[in-house]
N, CA, C and O atoms as a CHARMM CRD file, in Angstrom:
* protein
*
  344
    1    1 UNK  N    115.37400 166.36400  94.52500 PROA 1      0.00000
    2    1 UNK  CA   116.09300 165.49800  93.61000 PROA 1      0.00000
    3    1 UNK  C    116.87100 166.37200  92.64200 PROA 1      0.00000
    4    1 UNK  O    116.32500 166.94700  91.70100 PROA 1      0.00000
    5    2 UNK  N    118.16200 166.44800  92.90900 PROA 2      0.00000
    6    2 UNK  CA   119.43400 167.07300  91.84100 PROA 2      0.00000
    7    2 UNK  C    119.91700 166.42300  91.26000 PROA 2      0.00000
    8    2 UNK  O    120.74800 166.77900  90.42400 PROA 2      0.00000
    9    3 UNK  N    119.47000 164.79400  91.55500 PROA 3      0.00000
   10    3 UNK  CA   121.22900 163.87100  90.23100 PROA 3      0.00000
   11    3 UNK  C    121.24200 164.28900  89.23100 PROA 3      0.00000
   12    3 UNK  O    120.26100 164.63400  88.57100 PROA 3      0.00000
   13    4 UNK  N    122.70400 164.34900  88.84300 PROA 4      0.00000
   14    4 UNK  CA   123.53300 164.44700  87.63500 PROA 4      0.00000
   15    4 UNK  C    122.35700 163.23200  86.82500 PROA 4      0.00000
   16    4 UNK  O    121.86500 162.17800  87.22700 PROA 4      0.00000
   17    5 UNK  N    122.22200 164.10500  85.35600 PROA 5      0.00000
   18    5 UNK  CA   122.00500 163.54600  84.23400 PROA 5      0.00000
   19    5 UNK  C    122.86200 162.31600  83.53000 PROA 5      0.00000
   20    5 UNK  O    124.05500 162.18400  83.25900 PROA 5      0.00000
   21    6 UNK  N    121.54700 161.37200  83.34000 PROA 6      0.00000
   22    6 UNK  CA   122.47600 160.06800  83.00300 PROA 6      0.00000
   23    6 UNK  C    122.08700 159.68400  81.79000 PROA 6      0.00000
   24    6 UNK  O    121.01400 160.22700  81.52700 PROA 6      0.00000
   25    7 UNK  N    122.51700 158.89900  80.80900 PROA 7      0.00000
   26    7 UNK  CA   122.34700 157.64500  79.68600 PROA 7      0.00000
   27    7 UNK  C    121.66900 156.62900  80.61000 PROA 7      0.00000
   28    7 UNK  O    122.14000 156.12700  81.63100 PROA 7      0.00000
   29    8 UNK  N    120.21000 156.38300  79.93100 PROA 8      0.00000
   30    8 UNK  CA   119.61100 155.69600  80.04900 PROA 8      0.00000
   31    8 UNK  C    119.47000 154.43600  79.09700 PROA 8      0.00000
   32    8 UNK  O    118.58700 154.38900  78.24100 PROA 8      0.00000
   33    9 UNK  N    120.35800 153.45500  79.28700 PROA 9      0.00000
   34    9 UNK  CA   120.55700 152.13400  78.29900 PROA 9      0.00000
   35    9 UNK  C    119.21300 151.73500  77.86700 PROA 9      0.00000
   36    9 UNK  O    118.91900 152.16300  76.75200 PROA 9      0.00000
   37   10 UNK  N    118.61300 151.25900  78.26200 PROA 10     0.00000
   38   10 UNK  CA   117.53800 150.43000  77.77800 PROA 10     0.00000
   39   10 UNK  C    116.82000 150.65800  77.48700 PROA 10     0.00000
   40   10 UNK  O    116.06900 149.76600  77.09200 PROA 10     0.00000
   41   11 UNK  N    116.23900 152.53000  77.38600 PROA 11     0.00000
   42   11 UNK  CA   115.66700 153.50900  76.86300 PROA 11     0.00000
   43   11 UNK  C    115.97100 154.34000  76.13700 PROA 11     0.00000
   44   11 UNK  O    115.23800 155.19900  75.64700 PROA 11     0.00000
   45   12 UNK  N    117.69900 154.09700  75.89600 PROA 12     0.00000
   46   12 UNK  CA   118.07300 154.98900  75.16900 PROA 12     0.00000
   47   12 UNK  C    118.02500 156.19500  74.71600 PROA 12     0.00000
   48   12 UNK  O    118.09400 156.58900  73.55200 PROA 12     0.00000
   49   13 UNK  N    117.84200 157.05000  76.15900 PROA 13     0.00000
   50   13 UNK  CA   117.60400 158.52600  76.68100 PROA 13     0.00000
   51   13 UNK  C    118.34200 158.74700  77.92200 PROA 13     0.00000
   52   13 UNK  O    118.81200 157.92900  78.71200 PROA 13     0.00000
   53   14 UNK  N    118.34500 160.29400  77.93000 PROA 14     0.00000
   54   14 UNK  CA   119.18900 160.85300  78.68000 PROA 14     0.00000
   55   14 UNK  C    117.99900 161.09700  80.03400 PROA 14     0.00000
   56   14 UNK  O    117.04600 161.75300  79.61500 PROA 14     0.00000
   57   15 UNK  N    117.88900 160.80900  81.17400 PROA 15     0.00000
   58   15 UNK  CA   117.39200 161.16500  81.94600 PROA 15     0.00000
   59   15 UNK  C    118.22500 162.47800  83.36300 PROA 15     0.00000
   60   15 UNK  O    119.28300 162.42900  83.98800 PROA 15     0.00000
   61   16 UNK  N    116.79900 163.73400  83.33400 PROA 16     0.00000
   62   16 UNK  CA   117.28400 164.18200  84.23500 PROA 16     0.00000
   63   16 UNK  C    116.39700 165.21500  85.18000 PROA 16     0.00000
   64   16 UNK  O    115.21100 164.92800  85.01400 PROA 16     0.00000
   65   17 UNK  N    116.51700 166.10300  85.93200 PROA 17     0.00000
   66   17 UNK  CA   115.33100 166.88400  86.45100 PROA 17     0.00000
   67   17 UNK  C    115.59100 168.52600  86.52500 PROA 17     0.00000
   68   17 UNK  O    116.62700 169.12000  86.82500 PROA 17     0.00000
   69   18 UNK  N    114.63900 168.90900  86.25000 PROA 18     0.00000
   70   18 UNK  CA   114.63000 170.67200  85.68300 PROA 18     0.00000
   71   18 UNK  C    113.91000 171.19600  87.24900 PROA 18     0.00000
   72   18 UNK  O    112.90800 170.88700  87.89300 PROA 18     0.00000
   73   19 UNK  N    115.05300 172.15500  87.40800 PROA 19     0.00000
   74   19 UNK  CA   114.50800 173.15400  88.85500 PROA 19     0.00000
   75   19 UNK  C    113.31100 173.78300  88.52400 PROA 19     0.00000
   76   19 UNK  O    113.23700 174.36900  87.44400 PROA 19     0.00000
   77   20 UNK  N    112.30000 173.75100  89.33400 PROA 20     0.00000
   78   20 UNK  CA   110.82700 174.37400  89.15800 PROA 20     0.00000
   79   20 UNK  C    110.97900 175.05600  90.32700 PROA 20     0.00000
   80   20 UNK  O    111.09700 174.29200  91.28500 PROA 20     0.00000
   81   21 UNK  N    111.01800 176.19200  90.59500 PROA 21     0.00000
   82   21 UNK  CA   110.54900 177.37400  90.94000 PROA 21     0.00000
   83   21 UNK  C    111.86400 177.18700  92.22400 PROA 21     0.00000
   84   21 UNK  O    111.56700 178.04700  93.05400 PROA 21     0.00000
   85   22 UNK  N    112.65900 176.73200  92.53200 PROA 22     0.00000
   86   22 UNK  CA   114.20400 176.97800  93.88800 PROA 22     0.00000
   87   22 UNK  C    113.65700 175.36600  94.43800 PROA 22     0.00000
   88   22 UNK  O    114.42200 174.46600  94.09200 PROA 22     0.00000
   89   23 UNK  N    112.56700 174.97200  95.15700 PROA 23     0.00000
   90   23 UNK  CA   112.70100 173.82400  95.62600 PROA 23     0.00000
   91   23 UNK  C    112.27300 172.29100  94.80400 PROA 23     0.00000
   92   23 UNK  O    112.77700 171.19100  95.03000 PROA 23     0.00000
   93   24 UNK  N    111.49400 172.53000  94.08200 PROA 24     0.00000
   94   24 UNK  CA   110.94000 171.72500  93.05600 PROA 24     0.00000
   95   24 UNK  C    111.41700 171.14500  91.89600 PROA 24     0.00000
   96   24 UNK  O    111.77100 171.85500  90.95500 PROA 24     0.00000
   97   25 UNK  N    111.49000 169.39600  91.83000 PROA 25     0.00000
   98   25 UNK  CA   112.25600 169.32100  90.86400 PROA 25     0.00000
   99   25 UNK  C    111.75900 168.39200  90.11100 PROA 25     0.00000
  100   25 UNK  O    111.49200 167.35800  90.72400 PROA 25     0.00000
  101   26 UNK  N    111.53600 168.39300  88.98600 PROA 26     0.00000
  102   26 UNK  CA   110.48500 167.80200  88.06300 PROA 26     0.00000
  103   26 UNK  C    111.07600 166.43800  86.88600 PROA 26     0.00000
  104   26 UNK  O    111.80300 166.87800  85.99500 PROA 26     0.00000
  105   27 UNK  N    110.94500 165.66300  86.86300 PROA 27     0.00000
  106   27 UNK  CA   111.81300 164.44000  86.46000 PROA 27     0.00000
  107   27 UNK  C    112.08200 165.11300  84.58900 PROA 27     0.00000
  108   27 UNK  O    112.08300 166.31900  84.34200 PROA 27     0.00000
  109   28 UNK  N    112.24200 164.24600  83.73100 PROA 28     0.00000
  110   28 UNK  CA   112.18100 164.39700  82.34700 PROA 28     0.00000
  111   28 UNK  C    112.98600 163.27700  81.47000 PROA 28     0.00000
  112   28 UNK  O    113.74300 162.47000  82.00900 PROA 28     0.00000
  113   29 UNK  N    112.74200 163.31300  80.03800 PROA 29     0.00000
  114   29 UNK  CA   113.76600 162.25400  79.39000 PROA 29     0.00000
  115   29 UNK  C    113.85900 163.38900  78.00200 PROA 29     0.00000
  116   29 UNK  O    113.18800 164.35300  77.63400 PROA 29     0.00000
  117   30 UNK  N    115.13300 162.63800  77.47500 PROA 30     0.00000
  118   30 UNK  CA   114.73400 162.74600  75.90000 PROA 30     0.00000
  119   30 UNK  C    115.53000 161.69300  74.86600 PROA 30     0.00000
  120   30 UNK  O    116.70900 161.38700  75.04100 PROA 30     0.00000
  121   31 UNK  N    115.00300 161.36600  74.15400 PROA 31     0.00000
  122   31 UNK  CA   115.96400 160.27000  73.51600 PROA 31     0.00000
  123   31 UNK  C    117.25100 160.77800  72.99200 PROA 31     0.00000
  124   31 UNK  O    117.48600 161.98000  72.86200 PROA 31     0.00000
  125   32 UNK  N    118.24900 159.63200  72.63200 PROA 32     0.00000
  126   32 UNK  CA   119.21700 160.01800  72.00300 PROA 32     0.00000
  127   32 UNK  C    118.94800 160.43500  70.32500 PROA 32     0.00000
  128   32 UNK  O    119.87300 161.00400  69.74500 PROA 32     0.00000
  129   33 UNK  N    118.09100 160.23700  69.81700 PROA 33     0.00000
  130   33 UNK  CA   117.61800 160.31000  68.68900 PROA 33     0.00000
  131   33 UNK  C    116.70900 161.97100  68.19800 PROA 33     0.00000
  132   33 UNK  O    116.44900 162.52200  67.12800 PROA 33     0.00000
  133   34 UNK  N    116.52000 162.21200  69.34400 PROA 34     0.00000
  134   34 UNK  CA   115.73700 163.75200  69.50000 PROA 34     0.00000
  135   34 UNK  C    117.11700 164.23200  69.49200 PROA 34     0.00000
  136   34 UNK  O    117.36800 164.78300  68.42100 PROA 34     0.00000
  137   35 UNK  N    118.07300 164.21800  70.28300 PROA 35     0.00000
  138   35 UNK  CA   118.94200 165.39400  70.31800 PROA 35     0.00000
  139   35 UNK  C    119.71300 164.94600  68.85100 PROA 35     0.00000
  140   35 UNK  O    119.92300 165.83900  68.03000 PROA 35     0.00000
  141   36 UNK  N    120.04900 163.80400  68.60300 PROA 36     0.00000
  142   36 UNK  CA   120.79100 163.92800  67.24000 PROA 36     0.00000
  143   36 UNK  C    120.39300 164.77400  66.08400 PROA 36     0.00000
  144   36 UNK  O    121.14100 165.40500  65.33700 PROA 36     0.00000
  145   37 UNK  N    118.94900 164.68000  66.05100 PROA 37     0.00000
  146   37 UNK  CA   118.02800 164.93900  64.82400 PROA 37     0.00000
  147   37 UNK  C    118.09800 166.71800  64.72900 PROA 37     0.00000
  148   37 UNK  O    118.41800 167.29400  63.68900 PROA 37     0.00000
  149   38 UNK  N    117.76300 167.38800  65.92000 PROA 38     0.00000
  150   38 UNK  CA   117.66000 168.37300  66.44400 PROA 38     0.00000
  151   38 UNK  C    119.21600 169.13200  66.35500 PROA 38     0.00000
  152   38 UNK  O    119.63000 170.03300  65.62600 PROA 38     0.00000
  153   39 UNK  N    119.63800 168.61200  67.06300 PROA 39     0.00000
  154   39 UNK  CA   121.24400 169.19800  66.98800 PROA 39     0.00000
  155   39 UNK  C    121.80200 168.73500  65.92500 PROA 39     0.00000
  156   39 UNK  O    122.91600 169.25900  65.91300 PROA 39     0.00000
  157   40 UNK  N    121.72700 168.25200  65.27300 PROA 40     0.00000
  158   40 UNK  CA   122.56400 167.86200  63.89700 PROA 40     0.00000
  159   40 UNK  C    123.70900 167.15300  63.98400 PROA 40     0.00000
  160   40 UNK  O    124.55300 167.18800  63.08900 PROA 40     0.00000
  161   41 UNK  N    123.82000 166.53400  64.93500 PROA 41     0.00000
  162   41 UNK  CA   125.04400 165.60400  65.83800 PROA 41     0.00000
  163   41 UNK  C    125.57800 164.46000  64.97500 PROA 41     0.00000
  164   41 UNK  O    124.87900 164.14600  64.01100 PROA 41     0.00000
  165   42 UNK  N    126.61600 163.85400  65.16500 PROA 42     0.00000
  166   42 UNK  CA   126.97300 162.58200  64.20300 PROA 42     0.00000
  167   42 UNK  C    126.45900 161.34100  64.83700 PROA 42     0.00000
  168   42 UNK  O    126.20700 161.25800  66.03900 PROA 42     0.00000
  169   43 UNK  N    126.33100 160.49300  64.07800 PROA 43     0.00000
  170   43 UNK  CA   125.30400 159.01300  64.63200 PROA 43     0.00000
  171   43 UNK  C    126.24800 158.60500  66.39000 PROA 43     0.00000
  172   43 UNK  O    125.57900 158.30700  67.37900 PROA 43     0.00000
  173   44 UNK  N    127.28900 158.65500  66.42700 PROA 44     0.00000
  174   44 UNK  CA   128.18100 158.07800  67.41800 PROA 44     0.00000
  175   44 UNK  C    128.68300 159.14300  68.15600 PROA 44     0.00000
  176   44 UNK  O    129.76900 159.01500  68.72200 PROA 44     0.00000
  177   45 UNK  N    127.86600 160.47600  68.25500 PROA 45     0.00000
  178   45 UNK  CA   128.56800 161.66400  69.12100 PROA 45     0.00000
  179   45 UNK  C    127.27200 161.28200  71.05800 PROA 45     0.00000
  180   45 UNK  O    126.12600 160.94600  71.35500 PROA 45     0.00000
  181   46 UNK  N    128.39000 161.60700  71.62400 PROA 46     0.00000
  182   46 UNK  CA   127.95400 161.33800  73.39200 PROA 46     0.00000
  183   46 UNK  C    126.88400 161.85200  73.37200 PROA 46     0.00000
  184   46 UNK  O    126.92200 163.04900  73.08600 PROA 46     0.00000
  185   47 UNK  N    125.68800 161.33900  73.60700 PROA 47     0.00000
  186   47 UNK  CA   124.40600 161.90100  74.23000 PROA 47     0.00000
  187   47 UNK  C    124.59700 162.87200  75.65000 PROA 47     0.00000
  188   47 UNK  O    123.77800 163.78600  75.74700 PROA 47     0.00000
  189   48 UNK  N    125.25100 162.78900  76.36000 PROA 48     0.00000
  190   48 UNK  CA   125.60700 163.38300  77.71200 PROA 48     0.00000
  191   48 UNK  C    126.45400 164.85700  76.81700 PROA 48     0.00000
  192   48 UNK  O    126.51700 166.02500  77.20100 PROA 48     0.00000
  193   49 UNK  N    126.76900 164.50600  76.10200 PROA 49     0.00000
  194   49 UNK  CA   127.95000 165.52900  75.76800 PROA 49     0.00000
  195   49 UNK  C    127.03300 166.65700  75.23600 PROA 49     0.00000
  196   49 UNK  O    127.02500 167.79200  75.71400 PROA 49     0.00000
  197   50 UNK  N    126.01300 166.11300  73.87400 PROA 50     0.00000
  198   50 UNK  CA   125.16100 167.24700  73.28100 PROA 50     0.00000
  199   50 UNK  C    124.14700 167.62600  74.67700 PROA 50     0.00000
  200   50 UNK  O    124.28700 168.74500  75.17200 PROA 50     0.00000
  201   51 UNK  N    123.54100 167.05000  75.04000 PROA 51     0.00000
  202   51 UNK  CA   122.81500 167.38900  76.10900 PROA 51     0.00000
  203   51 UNK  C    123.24900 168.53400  77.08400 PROA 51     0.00000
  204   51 UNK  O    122.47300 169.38900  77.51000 PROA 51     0.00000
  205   52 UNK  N    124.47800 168.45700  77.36300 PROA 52     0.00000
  206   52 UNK  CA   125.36300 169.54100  78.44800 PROA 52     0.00000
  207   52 UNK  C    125.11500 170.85200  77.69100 PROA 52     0.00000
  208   52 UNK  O    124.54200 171.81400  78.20200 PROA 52     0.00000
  209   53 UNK  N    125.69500 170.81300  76.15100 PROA 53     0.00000
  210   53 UNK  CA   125.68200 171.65800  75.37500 PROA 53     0.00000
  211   53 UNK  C    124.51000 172.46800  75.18500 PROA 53     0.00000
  212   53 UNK  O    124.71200 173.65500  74.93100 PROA 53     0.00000
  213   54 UNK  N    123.25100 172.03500  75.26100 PROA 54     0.00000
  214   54 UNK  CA   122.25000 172.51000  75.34700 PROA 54     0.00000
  215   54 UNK  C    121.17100 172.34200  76.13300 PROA 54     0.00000
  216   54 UNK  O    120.08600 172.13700  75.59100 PROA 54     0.00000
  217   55 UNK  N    121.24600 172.38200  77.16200 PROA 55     0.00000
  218   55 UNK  CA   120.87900 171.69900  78.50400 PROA 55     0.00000
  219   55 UNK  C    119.65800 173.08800  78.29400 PROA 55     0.00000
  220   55 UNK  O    118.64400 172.90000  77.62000 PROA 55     0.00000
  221   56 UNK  N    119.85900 174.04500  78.76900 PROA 56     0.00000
  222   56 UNK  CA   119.36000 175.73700  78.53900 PROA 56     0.00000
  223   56 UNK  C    117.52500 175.28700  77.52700 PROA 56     0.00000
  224   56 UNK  O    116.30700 175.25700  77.69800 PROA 56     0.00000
  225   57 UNK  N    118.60700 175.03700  76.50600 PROA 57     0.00000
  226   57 UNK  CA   116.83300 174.82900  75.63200 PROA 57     0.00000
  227   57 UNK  C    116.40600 174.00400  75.73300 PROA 57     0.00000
  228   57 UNK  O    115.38900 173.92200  75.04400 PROA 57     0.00000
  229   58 UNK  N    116.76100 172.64400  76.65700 PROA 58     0.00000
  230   58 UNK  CA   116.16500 171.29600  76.23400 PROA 58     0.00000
  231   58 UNK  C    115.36300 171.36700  78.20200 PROA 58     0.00000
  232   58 UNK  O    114.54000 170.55000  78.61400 PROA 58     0.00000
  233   59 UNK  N    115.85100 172.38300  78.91500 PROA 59     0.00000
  234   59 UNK  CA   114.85300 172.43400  80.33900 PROA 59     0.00000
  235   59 UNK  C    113.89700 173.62500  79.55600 PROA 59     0.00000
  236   59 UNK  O    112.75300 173.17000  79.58400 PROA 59     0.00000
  237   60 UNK  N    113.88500 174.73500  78.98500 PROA 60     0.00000
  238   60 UNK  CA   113.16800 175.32300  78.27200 PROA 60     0.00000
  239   60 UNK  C    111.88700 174.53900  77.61500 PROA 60     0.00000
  240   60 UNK  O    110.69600 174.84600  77.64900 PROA 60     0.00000
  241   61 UNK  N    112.47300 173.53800  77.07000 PROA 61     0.00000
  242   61 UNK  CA   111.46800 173.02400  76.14300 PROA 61     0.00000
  243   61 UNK  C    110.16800 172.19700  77.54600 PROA 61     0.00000
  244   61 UNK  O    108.95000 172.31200  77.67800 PROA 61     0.00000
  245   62 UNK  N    111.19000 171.44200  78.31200 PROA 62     0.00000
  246   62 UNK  CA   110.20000 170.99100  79.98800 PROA 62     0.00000
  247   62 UNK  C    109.20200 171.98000  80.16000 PROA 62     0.00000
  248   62 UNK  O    108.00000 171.82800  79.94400 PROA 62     0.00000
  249   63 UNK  N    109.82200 173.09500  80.59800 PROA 63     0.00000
  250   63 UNK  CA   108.73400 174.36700  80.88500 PROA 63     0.00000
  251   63 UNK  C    107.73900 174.57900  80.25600 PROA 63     0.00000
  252   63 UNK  O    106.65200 174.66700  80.82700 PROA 63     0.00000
  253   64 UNK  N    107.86100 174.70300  79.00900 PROA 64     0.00000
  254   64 UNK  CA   107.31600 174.83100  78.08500 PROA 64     0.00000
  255   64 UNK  C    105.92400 173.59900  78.17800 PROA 64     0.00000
  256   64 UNK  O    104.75700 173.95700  78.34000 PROA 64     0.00000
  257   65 UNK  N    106.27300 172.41400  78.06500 PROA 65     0.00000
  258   65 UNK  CA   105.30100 171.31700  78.01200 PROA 65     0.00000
  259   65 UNK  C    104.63000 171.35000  79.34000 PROA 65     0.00000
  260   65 UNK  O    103.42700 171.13200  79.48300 PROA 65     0.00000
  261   66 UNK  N    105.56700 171.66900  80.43500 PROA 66     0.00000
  262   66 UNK  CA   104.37900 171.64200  81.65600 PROA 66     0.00000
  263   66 UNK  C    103.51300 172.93000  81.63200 PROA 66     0.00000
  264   66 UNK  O    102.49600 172.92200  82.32600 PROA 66     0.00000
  265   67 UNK  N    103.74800 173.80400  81.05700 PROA 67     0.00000
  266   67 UNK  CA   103.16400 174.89200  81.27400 PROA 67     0.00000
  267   67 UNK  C    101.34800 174.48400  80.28900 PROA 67     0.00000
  268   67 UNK  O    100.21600 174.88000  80.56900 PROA 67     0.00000
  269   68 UNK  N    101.82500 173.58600  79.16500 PROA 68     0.00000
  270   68 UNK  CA   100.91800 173.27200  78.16200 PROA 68     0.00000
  271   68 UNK  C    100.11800 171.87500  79.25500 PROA 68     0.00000
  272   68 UNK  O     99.13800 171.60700  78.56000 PROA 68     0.00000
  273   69 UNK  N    100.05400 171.12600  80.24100 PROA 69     0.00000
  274   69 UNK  CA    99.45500 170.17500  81.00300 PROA 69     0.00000
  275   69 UNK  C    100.11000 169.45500  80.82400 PROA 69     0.00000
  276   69 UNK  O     99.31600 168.58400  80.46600 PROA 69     0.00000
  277   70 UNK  N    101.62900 168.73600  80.72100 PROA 70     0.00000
  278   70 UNK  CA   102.27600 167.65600  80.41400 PROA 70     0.00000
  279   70 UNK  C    102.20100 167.63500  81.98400 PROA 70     0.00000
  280   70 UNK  O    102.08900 168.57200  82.77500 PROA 70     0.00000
  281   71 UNK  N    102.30100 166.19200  82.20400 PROA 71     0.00000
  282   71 UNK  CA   102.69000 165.65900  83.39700 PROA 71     0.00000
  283   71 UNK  C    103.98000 165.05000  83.59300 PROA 71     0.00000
  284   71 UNK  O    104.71400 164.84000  82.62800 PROA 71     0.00000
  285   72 UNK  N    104.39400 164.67600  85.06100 PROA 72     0.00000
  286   72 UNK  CA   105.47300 164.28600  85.24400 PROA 72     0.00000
  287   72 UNK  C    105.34200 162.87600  85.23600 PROA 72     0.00000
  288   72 UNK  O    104.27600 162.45200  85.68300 PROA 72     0.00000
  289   73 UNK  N    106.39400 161.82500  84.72800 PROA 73     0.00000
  290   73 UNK  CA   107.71200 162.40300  83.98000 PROA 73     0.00000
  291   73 UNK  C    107.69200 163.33700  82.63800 PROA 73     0.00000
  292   73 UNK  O    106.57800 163.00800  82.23000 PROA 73     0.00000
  293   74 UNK  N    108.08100 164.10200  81.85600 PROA 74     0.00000
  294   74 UNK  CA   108.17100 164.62600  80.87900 PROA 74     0.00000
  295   74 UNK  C    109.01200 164.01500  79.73200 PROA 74     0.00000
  296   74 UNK  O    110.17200 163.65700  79.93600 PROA 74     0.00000
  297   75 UNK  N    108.42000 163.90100  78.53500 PROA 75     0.00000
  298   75 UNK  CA   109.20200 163.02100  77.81200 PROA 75     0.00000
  299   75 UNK  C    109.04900 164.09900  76.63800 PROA 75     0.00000
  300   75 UNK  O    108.12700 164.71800  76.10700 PROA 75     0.00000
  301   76 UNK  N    110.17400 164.01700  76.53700 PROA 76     0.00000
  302   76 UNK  CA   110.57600 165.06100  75.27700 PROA 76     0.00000
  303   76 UNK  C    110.66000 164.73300  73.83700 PROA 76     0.00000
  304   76 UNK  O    111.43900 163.83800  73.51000 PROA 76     0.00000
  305   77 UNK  N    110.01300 165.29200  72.99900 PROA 77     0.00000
  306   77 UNK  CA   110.11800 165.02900  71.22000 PROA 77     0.00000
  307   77 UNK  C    110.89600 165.51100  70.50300 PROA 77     0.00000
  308   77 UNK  O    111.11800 166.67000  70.85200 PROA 77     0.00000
  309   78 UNK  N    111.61000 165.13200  69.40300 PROA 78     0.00000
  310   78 UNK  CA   112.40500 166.42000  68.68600 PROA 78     0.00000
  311   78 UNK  C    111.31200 167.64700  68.38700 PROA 78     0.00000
  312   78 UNK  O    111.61700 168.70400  67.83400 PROA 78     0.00000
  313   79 UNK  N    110.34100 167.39200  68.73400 PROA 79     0.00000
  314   79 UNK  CA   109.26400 168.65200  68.02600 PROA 79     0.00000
  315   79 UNK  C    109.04100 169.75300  69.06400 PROA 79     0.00000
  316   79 UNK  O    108.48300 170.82200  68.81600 PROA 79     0.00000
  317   80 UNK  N    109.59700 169.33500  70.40800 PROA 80     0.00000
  318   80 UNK  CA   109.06800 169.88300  71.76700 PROA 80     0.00000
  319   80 UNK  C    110.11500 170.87000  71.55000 PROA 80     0.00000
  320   80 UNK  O    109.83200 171.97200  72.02000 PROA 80     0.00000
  321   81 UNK  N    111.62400 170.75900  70.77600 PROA 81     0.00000
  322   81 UNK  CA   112.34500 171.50900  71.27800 PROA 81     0.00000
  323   81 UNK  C    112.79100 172.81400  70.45300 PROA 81     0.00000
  324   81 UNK  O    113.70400 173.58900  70.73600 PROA 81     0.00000
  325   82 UNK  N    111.85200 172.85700  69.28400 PROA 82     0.00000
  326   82 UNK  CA   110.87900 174.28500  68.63800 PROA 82     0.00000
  327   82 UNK  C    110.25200 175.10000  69.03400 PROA 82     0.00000
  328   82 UNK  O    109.03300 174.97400  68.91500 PROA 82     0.00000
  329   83 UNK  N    111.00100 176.74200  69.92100 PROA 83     0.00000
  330   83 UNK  CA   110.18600 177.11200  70.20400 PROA 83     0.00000
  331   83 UNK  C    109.42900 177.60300  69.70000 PROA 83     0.00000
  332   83 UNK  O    109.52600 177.70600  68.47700 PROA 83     0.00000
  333   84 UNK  N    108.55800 178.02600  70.22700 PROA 84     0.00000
  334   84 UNK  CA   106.77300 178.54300  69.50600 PROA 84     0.00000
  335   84 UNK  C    107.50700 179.66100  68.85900 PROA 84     0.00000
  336   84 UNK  O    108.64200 180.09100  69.06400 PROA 84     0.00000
  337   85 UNK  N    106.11900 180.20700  67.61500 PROA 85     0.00000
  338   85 UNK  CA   106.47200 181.18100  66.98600 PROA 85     0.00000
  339   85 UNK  C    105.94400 182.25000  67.91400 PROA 85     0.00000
  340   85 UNK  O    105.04300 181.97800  68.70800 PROA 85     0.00000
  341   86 UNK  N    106.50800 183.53000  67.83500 PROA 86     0.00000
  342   86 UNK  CA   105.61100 184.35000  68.59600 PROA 86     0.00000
  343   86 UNK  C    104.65800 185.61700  67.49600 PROA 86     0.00000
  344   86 UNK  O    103.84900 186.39300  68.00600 PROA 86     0.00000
């Protein structure tokens, strides 16, 4: 499973799936409200649009939660997308 990342209306999240290891592909969401908060976005800026923009840290942050026992689907927090201190 590769589809293109979509706006999810009635959930009002972006749904999409993060490559796990070349064949594996692991579902995920995150609201439109996580990336606003997080990215500092304006109330009416494209969810698809910030998402593209930071696509990098927001499959980062996936990894991250499955690596911690999240299961699939993965649903993302504005808090998930902090990475750890080291």
């Amino acid at each position: 499973m590769s589809d293109a990342p979509y706006f999810h209306d009635a959930s009002g999240s972006i749904r999409f799936w993060v490559n796990m290891e070349g064949t594996q592909f692991v579902s995920a969401s995150i609201g439109r409200e996580a990336l606003r908060y997080h990215f500092r976005t304006t109330e009416n800026a494209d969810p698809l649009e910030t998402f593209s923009h930071h696509v990098e840290e927001i499959e980062a942050a996936v990894r991250r939660r499955l690596l911690q026992g999240a299961m699939e689907p993965v649903m993302l927090r504005e808090n998930d997308l902090h990475a750890p201190a080291l």
